[in-house]
ROMI-865841 format. One record per residue (C-alpha): x, y, z. Coordinates in steps of 0.5 Angstrom, whole numbers, plus 2048, in hexadecimal, padded with zeros to 3 digits. Each point is the difference from the previous one (the first is absolute). Layout:
% residues N
XYZ ...
***
This chain:
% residues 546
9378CB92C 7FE7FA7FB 7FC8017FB 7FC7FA802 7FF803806 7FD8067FE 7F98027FF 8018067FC 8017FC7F9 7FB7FB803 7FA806801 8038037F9 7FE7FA7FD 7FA7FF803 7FE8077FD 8027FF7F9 7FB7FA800 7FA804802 8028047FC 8007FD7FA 7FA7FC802 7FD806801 8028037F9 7FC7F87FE 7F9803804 8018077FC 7FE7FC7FA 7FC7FB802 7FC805803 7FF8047FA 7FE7FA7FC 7FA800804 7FE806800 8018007F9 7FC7F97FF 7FA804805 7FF8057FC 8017FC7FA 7FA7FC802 7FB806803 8008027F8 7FF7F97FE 7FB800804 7FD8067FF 8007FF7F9 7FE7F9800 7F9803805 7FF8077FE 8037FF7F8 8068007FD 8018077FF 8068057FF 7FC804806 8017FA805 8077FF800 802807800 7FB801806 8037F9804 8078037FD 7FF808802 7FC7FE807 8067FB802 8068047FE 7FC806804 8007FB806 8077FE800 802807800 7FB802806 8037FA804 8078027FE 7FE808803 7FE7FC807 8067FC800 803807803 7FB7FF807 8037F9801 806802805 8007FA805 8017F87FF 8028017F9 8007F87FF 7FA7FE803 7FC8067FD 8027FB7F9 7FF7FA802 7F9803801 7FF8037FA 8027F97FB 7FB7FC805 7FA8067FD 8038007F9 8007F8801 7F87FF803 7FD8067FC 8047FF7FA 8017F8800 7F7800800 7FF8057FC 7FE7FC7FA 7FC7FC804 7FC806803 7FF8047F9 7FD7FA7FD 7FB7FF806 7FF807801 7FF8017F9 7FA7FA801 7FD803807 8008087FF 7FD8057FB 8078027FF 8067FE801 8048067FF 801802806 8027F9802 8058017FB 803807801 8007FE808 8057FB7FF 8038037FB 801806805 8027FB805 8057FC7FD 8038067FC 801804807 8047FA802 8047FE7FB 8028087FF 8027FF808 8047FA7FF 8068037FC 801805805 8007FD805 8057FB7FE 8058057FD 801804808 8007F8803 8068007FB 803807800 8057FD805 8078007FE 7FF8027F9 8008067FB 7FA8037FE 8017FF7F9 8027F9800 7FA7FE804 7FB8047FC 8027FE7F9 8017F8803 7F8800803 7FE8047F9 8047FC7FC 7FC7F8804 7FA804801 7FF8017F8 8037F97FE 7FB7FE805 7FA8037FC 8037FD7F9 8007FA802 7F8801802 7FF8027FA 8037FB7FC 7FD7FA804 7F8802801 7FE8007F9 8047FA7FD 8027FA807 7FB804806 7FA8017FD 7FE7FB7FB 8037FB805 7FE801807 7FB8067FE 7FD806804 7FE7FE806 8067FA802 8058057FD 7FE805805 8007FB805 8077FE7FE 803807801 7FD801807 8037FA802 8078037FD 7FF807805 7FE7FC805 8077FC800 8038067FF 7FD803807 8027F9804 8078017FC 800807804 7FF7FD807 8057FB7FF 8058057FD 800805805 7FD7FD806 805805804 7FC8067FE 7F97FE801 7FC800808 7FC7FB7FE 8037FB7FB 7FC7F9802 7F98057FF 8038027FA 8027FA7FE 7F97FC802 7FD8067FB 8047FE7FB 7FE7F9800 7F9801801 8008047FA 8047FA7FC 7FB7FC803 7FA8047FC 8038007FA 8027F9800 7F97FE801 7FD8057FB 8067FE7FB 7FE7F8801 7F98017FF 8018067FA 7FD7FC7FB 7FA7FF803 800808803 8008017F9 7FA7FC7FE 7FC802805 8028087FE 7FF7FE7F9 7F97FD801 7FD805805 8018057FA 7FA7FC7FB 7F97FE801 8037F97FF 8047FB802 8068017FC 8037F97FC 8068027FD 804806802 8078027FD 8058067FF 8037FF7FA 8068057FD 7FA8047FD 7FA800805 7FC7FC805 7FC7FB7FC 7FA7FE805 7FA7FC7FF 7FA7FE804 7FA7FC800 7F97FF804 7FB7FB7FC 8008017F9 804808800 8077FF7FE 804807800 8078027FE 803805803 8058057FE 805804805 7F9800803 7FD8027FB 7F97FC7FE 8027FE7F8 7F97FB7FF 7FB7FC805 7FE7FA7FC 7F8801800 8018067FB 8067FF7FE 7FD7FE7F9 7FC8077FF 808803800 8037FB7FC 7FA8007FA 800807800 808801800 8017FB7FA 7F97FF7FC 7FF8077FD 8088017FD 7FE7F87FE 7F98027FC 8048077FE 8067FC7FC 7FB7FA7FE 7FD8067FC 8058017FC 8047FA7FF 7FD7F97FD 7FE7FB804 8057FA801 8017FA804 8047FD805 8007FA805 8047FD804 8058057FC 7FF7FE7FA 7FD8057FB 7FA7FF7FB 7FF8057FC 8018047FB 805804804 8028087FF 8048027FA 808801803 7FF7FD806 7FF7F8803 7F87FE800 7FD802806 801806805 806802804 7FF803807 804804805 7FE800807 804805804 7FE7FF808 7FB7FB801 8047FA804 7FA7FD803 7FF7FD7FA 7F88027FF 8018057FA 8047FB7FD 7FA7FB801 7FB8057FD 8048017F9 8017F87FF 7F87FF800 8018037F9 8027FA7FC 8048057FB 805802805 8077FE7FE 805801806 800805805 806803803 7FF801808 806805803 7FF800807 805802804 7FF7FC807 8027F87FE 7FD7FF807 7F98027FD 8017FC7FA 8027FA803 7FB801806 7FA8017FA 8037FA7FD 8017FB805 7FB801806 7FA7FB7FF 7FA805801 8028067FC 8027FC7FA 7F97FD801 7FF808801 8048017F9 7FE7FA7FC 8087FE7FF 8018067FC 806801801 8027F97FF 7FC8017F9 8067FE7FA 7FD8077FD 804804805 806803802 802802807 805805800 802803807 8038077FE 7FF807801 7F98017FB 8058077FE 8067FD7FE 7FD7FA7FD 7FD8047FB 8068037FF 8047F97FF 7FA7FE7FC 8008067FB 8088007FF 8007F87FE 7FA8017FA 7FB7FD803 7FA7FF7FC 7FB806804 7F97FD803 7FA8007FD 7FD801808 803803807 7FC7FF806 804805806 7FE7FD807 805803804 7FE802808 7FE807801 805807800 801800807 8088017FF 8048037FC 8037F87FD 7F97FF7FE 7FF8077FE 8048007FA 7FD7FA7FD 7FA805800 8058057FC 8008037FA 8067FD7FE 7FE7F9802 7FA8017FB 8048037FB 8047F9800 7FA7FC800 7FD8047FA 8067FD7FC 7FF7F9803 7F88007FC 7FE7FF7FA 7FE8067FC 7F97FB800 8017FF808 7FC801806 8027FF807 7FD802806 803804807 7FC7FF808 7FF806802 7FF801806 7F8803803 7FD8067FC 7FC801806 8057FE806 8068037FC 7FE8047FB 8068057FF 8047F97FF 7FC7FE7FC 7FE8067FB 808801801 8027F97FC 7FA8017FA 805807800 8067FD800 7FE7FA7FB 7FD8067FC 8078037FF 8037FA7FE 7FB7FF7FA 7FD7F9802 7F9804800 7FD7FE806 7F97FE800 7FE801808 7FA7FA803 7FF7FC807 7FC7FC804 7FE7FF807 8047FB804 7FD7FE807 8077FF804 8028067FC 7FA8067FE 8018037FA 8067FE7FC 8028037F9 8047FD7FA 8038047FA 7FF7FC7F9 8078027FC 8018007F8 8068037FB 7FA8027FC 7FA804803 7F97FA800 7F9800803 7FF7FD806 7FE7F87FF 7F87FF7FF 8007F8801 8047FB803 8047FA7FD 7FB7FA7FF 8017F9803 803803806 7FD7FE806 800806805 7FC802807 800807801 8018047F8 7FB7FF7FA 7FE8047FA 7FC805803 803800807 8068027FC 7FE8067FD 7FE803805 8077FF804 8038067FC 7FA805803 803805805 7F9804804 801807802 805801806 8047FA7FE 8038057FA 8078027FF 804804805 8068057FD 8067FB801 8088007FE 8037FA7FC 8047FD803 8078007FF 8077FC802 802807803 7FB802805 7FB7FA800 7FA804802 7FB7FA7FF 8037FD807 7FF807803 7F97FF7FE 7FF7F9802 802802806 7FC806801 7F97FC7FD 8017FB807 801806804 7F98047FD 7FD7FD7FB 7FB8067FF 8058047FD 7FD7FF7F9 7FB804801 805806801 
***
């Protein structure tokens, strides 16, 4: 017969493009189920905070469910094809909406968890099912061996390429809730793929097919208005209405406003509200500046030019280090003292900088400090800047004001590290003072008491004091030196302030009977049992009673 005439080659071939269009769906389906995890850890990191314990609680309970899913796979038995083509359309609408449904949920319930946990669950049931179900509709004609290590082998280069496109193309460029989108969208053509493709062996194509594109229909929607779902999530988290909003490679900057109050956000986390910023802002900066007038001259400086005698060794006027502190507000209290020289910023998100530098209403909020000649913004990680700047000779500083955002994970953690404080001892002049937020010593007090600990083991004699902060309750602060000092008695004249004054200012190194210290652990780079316990603070606050 001619070969022409012969369907067998024909029917061959047929198999052999499935085939290989199959294996493709082996790896865009890994690619999705990895980007759904990913995102659930984001999410519940972004919500619940970053932690170690939520990552491998999303990890463990969606690893857990894949293996559940893959045990039930044993009790499908009968129409293999439209059982996964059902099962990408669930992984398509829970998994395609799960950003969304966390980021609303999170706004509406008392706790999002068991949202978070279900849809995980769910997805991961579904993604352990799909694997097996592919691997028996493509047993036929091939060896057992071959057939295992091919879908293995897609299966893991589906989950690299999850891994290497979320955190450098998917998250900073689409976000959460459109990434999301975007790969309900890729199972969904996966499952309409699958009714085109096997046709013959579905009862019902055109209700299969109809479910599949209903399904594309709904995520196509949400994809074209995915920037507004995630407005209005975000907006419906806060009590005001969010102004500006973006997730940066570092962390989600959020920062709403209603009527004079302008608050920033970060990962959800409140960092200032403009009515009471300035009680913070002149507590964190004006006792180190009143510290190291004590022991210094006076000079002066304007517009960057000194005047004054100037500090025997060293260029006039005196050198700062702010290390955090990228809205600026820092900044504009040290250069209300007219004998500030320079002041070098490190910050590490060039977003925040660049937003506190060039949006109209929080460069008024900040008095243009970051624009001022006297200051240098450096975007860099504070630990490895502190490192470079040792090893180029640079000229140590006469003050060092650390206002980085709580310890609530462990990349934060270790520039609360004895080992950070260490490097920043070497960074201060034998004569200089600086000073370190220190979270709540009432809120958070095992955190608190922990860094007075840590600083104490890198010999920066700390000197423990708050202050009472509306937004905030009562904050604390640590004042730091290479040499032991007494704390400051009056402040520095001719600066203008709201909240501080001399008697005010003693006052603040006061602790009353049930705020004194717990037993508490240093905190090291190898166990970072600050996080621990800044965690353990947010889940009972009580424990520093016992």
């Amino acid at each position: 017969m001619d070969a022409a005439l012969d369907p067998a080659p024909a029917a061959t071939e047929v198999r052999a493009a499935q085939g290989r269009l199959l294996l493709l769906s082996v790896m865009v389906v890994a690619t999705c189920g990895l980007v759904y995890e990913l995102i659930s850890a984001t999410m519940a990191s972004y919500l619940l905070g970053d932690s170690v314990t939520q990552w491998s609680l999303v990890i463990g309970v969606y690893l857990s469910a894949m293996g559940l899913g893959s045990w039930l796979s044993k009790f499908v038995t009968s129409r293999l094809h439209a059982r996964f083509i059902h099962v990408q359309l669930i992984i398509a609408l829970v998994g395609g909406y799960s950003a969304t449904a966390l980021f609303f949920g999170f706004a509406q319930l008392s706790s999002v968890r068991p949202l978070l946990f279900g849809i995980l669950g769910l997805v991961g049931t579904m993604v352990g099912l799909e694997i097996p179900l592919l691997m028996r509709i493509m047993k036929q004609g091939q060896d057992l061996k071959d057939l295992v290590a091919r879908v293995l082998a897609f299966d893991y280069l589906g989950s690299l390429a999850a891994s290497v496109m979320f955190p450098l193309l998917l998250l900073p460029y689409l976000g959460l809730v459109r990434t999301s989108l975007l790969f309900g969208l890729m199972n969904a053509a996966v499952a309409l793929w699958a009714v085109h493709a096997f046709a013959s062996e579905l009862s019902a194509p055109r209700w299969l097919r109809a479910q599949a594109l209903l399904v594309l229909a709904l995520l196509s929607v949400g994809m074209w208005g995915g920037k507004r779902l995630e407005d209005l999530g975000e907006s419906a988290m806060y009590e005001m209405p969010v102004i500006f909003s973006q997730k940066t490679p570092y962390q989600r900057l959020t920062i709403t406003r209603w009527q004079d109050d302008i608050r920033l956000y970060i990962d959800g986390n409140l960092q200032f509200a403009s009515l009471d910023e300035h009680r913070y802002h002149e507590a964190l900066v004006h006792p180190a500046m009143a510290a190291s007038a004590a022991s210094r001259p006076v000079v002066g400086v304007a517009a960057g030019v000194a005047v004054g005698p100037g500090i025997e060794g060293e260029g006039p006027g005196r050198r700062v280090l702010v290390l955090g502190g990228g809205d600026g507000l820092a900044v504009r209290e040290l250069l209300a003292h007219d004998d500030v020289a320079s002041v070098d910023l490190v910050d590490l998100d060039p977003v925040m900088t660049e937003l506190f530098s060039t949006h109209p209403m929080l460069v008024d909020l900040n008095r243009a400090s970051l624009s001022d000649p006297r200051v240098r913004v450096h975007n860099r990680d504070a630990m490895e800047w502190l490192v470079e700047h040792e090893r180029a000779s640079e000229p140590p500083f006469d003050v060092v004001v650390v206002d980085l955002p709580d310890p609530n994970n462990f990349s934060l953690g270790k520039l609360y590290s004895e080992s950070f404080y260490r490097l920043l001892l070497r960074r201060l002049r034998p004569d200089g003072v600086g000073v370190v937020q220190a979270t709540s010593p009432y809120l958070a007090p095992r955190s608190f008491w922990c860094i007075v600990a840590t600083l104490r083991a890198a010999e920066l004699h700390p000197l423990p004091y708050h202050a009472h902060v509306p937004s905030f309750g009562d904050w604390g602060f640590v004042l730091i030196s290479p040499l032991p000092r007494e704390a400051p008695q009056a402040l520095r004249p001719g600066v203008e302030m709201r909240f501080l004054d001399d008697a005010t200012l003693r006052t603040l190194f006061v602790f009353p009977a049930d705020q004194q210290p717990p037993e508490v652990e240093v905190n090291r780079l190898n166990d970072q049992m600050l996080v621990h316990y800044y965690e353990a603070d947010l889940v009972d606050p009580l424990g520093r009673r016992g």
